[in-house]
C-alpha positions in Angstrom: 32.8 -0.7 15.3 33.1 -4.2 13.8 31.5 -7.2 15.5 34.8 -8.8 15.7 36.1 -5.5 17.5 33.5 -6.0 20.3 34.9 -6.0 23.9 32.9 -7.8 26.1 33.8 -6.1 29.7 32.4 -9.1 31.5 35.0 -11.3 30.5 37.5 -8.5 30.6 36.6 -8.2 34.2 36.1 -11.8 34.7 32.5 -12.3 35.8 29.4 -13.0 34.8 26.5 -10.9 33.4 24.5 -11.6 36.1 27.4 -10.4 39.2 26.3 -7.8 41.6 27.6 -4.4 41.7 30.4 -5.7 44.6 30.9 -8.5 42.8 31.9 -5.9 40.2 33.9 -3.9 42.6 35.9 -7.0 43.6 36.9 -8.4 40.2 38.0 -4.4 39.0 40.5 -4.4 42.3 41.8 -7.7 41.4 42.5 -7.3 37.7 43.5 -3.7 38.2 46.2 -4.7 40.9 47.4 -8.0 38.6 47.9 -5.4 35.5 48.9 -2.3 37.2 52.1 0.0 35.0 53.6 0.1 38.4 53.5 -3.8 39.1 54.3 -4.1 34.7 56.7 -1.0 34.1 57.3 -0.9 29.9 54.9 -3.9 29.6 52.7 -2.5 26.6 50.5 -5.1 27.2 49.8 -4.9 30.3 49.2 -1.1 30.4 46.6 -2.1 27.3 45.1 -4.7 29.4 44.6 -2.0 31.9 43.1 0.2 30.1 40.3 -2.3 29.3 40.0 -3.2 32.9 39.4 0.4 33.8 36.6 0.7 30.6 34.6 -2.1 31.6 34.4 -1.1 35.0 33.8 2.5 34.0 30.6 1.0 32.0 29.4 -2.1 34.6 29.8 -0.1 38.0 27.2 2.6 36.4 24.1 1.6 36.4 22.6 3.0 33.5 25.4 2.2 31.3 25.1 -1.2 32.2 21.4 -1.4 31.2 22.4 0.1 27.9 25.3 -2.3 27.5 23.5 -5.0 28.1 20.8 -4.7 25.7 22.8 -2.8 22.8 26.7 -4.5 23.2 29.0 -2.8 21.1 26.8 -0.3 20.5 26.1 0.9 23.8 27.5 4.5 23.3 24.8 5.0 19.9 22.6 4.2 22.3 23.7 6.5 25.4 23.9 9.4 22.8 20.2 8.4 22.0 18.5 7.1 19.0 17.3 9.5 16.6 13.6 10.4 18.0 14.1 6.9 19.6 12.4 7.4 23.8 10.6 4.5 24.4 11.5 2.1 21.2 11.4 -1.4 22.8 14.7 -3.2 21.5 14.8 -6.4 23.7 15.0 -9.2 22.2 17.3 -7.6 19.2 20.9 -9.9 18.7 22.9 -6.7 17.5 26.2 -8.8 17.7 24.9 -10.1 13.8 25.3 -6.8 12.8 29.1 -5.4 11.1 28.0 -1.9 12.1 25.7 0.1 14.0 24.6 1.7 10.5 23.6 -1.7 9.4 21.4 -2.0 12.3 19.9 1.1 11.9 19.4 0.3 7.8 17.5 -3.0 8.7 15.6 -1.2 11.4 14.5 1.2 8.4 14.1 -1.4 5.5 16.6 0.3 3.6 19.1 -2.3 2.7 18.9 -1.5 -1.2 19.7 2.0 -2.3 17.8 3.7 -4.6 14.7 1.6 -3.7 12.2 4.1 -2.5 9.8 2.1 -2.2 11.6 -0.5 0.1 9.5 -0.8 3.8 6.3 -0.6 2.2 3.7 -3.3 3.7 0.5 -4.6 1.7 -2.5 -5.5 3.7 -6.1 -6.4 2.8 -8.7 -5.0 5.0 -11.8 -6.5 6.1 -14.6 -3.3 5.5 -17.9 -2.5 6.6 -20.7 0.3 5.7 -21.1 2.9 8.1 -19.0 5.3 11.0 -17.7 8.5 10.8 -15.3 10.2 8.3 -11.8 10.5 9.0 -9.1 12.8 7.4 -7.7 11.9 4.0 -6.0 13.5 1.1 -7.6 13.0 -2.3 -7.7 10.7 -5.4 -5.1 10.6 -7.9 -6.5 12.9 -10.2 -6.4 15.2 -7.6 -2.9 15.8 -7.0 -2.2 12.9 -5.0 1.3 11.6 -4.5 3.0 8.1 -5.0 4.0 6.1 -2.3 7.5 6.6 -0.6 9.7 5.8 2.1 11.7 8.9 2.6 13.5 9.6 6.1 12.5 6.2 7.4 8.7 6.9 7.1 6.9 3.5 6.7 4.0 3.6 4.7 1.4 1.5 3.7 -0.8 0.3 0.9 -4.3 -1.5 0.8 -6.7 -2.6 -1.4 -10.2 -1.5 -0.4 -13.7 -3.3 -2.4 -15.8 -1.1 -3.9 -19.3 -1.5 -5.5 -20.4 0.9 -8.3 -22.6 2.6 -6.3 -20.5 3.0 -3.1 -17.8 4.4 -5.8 -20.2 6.8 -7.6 -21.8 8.5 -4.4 -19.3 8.4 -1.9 -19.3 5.6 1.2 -18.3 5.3 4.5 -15.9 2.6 5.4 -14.9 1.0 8.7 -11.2 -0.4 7.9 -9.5 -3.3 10.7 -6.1 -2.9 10.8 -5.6 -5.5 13.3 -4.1 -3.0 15.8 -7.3 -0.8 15.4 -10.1 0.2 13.4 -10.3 3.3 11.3 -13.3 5.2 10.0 -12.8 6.4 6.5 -15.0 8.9 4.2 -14.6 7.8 0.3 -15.9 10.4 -1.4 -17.9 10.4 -5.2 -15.8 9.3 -8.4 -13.4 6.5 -6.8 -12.9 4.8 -10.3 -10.5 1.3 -10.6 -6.8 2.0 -9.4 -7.9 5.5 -7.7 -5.8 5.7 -4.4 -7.2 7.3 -1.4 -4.3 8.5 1.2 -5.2 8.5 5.0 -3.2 10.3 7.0 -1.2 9.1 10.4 -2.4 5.7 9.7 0.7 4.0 8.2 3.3 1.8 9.8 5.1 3.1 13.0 9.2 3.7 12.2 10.6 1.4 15.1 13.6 4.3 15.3 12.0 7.4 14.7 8.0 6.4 15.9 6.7 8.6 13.1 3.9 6.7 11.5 3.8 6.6 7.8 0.6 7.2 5.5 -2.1 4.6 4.6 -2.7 4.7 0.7 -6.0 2.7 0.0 -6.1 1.6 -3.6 -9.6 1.0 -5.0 -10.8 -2.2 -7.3 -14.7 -2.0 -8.1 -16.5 -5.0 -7.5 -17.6 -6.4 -11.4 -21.1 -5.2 -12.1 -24.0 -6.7 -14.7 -24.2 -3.5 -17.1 -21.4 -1.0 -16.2 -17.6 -1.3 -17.1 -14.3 1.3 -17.8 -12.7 2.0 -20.6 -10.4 4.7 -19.2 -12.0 7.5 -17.8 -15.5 6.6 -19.3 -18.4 4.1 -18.2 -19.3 1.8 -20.8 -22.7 -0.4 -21.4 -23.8 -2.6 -23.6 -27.2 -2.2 -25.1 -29.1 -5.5 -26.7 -31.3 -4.5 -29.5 -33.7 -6.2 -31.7 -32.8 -6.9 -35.9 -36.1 -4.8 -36.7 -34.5 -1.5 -34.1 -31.8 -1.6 -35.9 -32.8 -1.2 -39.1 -35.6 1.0 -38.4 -34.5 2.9 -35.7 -36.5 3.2 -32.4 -36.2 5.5 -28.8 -34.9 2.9 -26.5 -34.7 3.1 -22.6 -30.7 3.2 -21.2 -30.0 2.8 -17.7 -27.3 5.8 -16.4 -26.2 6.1 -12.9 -28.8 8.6 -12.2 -31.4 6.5 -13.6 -32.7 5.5 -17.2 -32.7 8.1 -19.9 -34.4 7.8 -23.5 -31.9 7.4 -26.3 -33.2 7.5 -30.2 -31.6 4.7 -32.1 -30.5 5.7 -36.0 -31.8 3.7 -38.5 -29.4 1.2 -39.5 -27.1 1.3 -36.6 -24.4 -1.1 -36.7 -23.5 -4.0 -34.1 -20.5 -2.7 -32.3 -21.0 0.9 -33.1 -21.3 3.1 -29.7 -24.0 6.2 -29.1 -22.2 9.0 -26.6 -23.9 9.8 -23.4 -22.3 13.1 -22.7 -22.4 13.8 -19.1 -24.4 10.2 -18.1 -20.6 8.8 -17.3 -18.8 8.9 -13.8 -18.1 11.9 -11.6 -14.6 13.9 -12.6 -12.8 16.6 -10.7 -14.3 20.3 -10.3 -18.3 18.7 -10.0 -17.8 17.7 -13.8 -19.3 14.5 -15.3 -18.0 11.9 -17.6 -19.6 10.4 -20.6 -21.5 7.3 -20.8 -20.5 5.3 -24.2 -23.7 2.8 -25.2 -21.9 -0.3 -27.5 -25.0 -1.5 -29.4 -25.3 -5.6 -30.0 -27.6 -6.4 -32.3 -29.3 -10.1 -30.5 -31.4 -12.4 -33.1 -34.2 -14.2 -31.7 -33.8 -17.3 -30.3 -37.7 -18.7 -30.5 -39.4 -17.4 -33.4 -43.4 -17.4 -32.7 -45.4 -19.3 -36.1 -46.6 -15.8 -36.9 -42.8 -14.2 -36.6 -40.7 -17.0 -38.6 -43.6 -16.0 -41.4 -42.6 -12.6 -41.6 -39.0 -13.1 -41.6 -39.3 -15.6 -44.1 -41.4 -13.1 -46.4 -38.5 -10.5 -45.3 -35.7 -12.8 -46.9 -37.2 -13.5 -49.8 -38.1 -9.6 -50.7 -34.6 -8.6 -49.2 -32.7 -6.5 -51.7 -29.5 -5.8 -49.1 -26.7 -8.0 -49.1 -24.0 -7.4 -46.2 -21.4 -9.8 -48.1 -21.2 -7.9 -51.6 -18.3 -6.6 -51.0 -16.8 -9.6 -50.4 -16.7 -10.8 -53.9 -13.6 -8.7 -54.6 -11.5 -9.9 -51.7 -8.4 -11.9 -53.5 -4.6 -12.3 -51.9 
């Protein structure tokens, strides 16, 4: 039914929305009387106008339709049919008179007013989150079959970003999550890496037709850490070594997540050149470990001692390598 098709059976009936059922009663009698086919015989408009009369009053002299006139107008009858899974949705308040149809009241109530956009009725929120409580359900990381985000049948779910550290992320964490309405205990487990998304169950927002609650994804960003990065799936360092260890090798101390491990340095090791950890790096699927890649940076002294500036004087002038030969046959 079109808004401008609305019949408004309190000024059929000639009274106001707050009149008493008698009141009711007394304006029915005297409209019904005034527009009766026996009083109009072949008076097409007055048998219409009758037919009105005896609608509203159908609808205002019962109680219960009245209620559900009142607060839904011209779309009282949706309403009397019931709302799909809709016992106890509180609708006050809503001016359902702006809307052409009742299907594009029920598409704004489901944040679906552009089709084909799945994704439409998802909310962002940031949570405020604590150490500690007790593990609730979830589903799993995306590398472990997890699924995107939607919004089929109305469901309304929702997407936060949850701070990690690296070690909360490596071994696992417990997370108290505020989500104003309440507050959630959440088990991350070991391996969260950047843009991993963690799905809790049940904890979504609540369809205002339907009162199904949607899912919670939580997507995880890692808080930036002095010696550990990504670079995809792997954890990546870089390790600061001394002119001499480079060019005569040495068995150099790395620090791992599990702790520091001894790693023999080649001789003549290049700056920017990266030693393989192999399973040093972050947790995978199936109890399986990454790699950790070491990026060596070659650091020059800053201070030289009296005693060091001697020897690397004596070291230049005996030198016999030049890095820049090469360069005397670059041309245009």
């Amino acid at each position: 039914m079109a808004a401008t098709d609305f019949k408004d059976y309190y000024v059929i009936l000639g009274v106001s929305k707050t009149a008493t059922p008698e009141e009711i009663k007394q304006a029915f009698r005297k409209q019904a009387r005034k527009y009766h086919p026996d009083v109009n015989p072949n008076n097409k408009q007055a048998e219409a106008r009758f037919k009105e009369i005896n609608e509203a009053y159908e609808v205002l002299s019962d109680p219960d339709k009245r209620k559900k006139y009142d607060q839904f107008g011209q779309y009282w009858k949706h309403a009397e049919g019931g709302f799909p899974s809709g016992a106890g949705v509180d609708m006050s308040g809503v001016d359902f008179g702006q809307y052409g149809t009742f299907d594009d009241f029920i598409n704004e109530l489901l944040g679906r007013f552009s089709a084909g956009n799945s994704r439409h009725g998802q909310q962002t929120y940031s949570y405020s989150t604590t150490p500690g409580g007790a593990p609730t359900g979830f589903g799993g990381f995306g590398d472990f079959g997890f699924q995107d985000i939607g919004g089929a049948g109305g469901v309304q779910d929702s997407e936060a970003t949850i701070a990690l550290t690296f070690a909360e992320a490596f071994s696992g964490v417990q997370k108290h999550l505020n989500l104003g309405a309440e507050v959630i205990d959440v088990r991350i487990p070991g391996g969260a890496k950047p843009g991993s998304r963690l799905r809790v169950r049940g904890k979504g927002q609540v369809n205002p037709i339907t009162q199904q609650r949607g899912d919670l994804y939580l997507k995880v960003e890692l808080k930036p850490h002095a010696f550990f990065q990504f670079d995809g799936d792997n954890l990546v360092c870089e390790l600061p070594i001394a002119p001499d260890e480079a060019a005569l090798g040495a068995s150099i101390e790395v620090p791992t997540p599990d702790g520091m491990v001894n790693v023999k340095l080649p001789t003549g090791v290049r700056s920017g050149q990266s030693l393989r950890l192999r399973g040093k790096g972050w947790p995978q699927p199936r109890g399986l470990r990454g790699d950790q890649l070491v990026k060596i940076a070659i650091v020059p002294p800053k201070d030289l001692s009296p005693q060091e500036r001697e020897y690397y004087e004596k070291l230049q002038a005996i030198r016999s390598f030049n890095p820049r030969s090469h360069m005397q046959q670059i041309k245009l």
